[in-house]
Structures are given as structure tokens and as C-alpha cells.
C-alpha positions in Angstrom: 106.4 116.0 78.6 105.4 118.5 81.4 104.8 116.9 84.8 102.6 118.5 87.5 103.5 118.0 91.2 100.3 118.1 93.6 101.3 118.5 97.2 98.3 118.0 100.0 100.2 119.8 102.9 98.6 119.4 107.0 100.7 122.0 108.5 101.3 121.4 112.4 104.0 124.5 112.9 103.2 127.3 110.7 106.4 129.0 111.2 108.5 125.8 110.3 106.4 125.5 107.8 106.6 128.9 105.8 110.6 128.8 106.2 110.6 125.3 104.5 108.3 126.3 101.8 110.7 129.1 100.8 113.3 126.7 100.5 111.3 124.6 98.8 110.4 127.0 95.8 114.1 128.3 95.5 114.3 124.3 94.6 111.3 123.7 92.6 112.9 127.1 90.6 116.6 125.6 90.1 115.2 122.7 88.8 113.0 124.4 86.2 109.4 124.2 88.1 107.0 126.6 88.3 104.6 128.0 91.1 100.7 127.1 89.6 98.6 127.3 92.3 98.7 127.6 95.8 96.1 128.1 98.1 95.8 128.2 102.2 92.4 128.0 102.7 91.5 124.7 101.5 88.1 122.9 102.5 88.7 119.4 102.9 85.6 117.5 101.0 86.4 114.0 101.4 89.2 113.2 104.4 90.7 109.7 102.9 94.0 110.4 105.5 94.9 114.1 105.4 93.1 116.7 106.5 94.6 119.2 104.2 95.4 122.9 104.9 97.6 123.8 102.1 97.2 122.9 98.1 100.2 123.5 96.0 100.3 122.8 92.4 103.9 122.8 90.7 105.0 122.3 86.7 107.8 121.1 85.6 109.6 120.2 82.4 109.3 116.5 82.9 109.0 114.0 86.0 113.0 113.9 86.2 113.0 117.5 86.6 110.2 117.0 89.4 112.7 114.3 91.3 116.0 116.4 90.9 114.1 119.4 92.9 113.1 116.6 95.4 116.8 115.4 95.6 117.9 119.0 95.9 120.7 119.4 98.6 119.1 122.1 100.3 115.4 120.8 100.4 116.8 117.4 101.8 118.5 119.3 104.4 115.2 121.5 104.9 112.8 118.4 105.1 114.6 117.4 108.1 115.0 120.1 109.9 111.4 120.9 109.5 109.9 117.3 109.3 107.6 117.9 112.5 106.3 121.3 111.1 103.7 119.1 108.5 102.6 116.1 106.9 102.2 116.1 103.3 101.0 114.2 100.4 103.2 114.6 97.3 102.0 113.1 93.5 103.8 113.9 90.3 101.9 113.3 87.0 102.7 113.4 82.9 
């Protein structure tokens, strides 16, 4: 069953954060994900925690697929070497 990925992103470095995001879609790619929807010009209508500047929407084949691009060598590598470029909210759903 498909699983979507909804990442809230609050970017603080917008340099550190468009490098990451590249390596972050060669991941979401090897692992079989797919690019929905981004935006970055998001209006925050409720603030429950994160004031959100960046909306990505991801699919993949199934939540397993969703984790592997999580666990992905180079992404692991990426989110900490970029950790203090932005905060995020990540949420997979099937």
C-alpha cells in the first residue's frame, strides 16, 4: 500500500538547507519515492509548534520504503551535517 510522507520544514539557514534537500531527494528517489508536492511559500494557519516555511509531500511504495530512504547512508550523513539549517516535522501515512 502506497505511503505518503508530509514533511513541515522551519528553515533557519537556507543554504544548508537547499544542499540537504538535494540529498534528500536523491534518497527519497533510490528508495522508490516520489516528489508530490512542494511548496515554499506556505502560510501558517494554525501554529501548534512549527512555524512552517516549507511543505513537501513525498510517495512511496509502502512505509518500509518511506524508512529505508530515512536510514539512507547519505541522508544520515546529511541530517547531521546540516541539523542547525532547520527544524522539521516528518509523518508517514498508508
Amino acid at each position: 500500500m502506497a505511503a505518503y510522507k508530509v514533511i513541515l520544514v522551519k528553515v533557519h539557514d537556507p543554504e544548508g538547507f537547499a544542499a540537504f534537500s538535494e540529498i534528500g531527494r536523491a534518497a527519497m528517489e533510490r528508495c522508490g519515492g516520489e516528489l508530490v508536492f512542494r511548496s515554499d511559500e506556505c502560510v501558517t494557519v494554525l501554529n501548534e509548534g512549527l512555524d512552517t516555511d516549507c511543505l513537501i509531500i513525498q510517495k512511496f511504495p509502502d512505509v518500509a520504503s518511506a524508512r529505508a530512504a530515512r536510514d539512507d547512508a547519505e541522508h544520515r550523513e546529511a541530517r547531521a551535517k546540516y541539523a542547525s539549517a532547520f527544524t522539521r516535522h516528518v509523518i508517514v501515512g498508508s
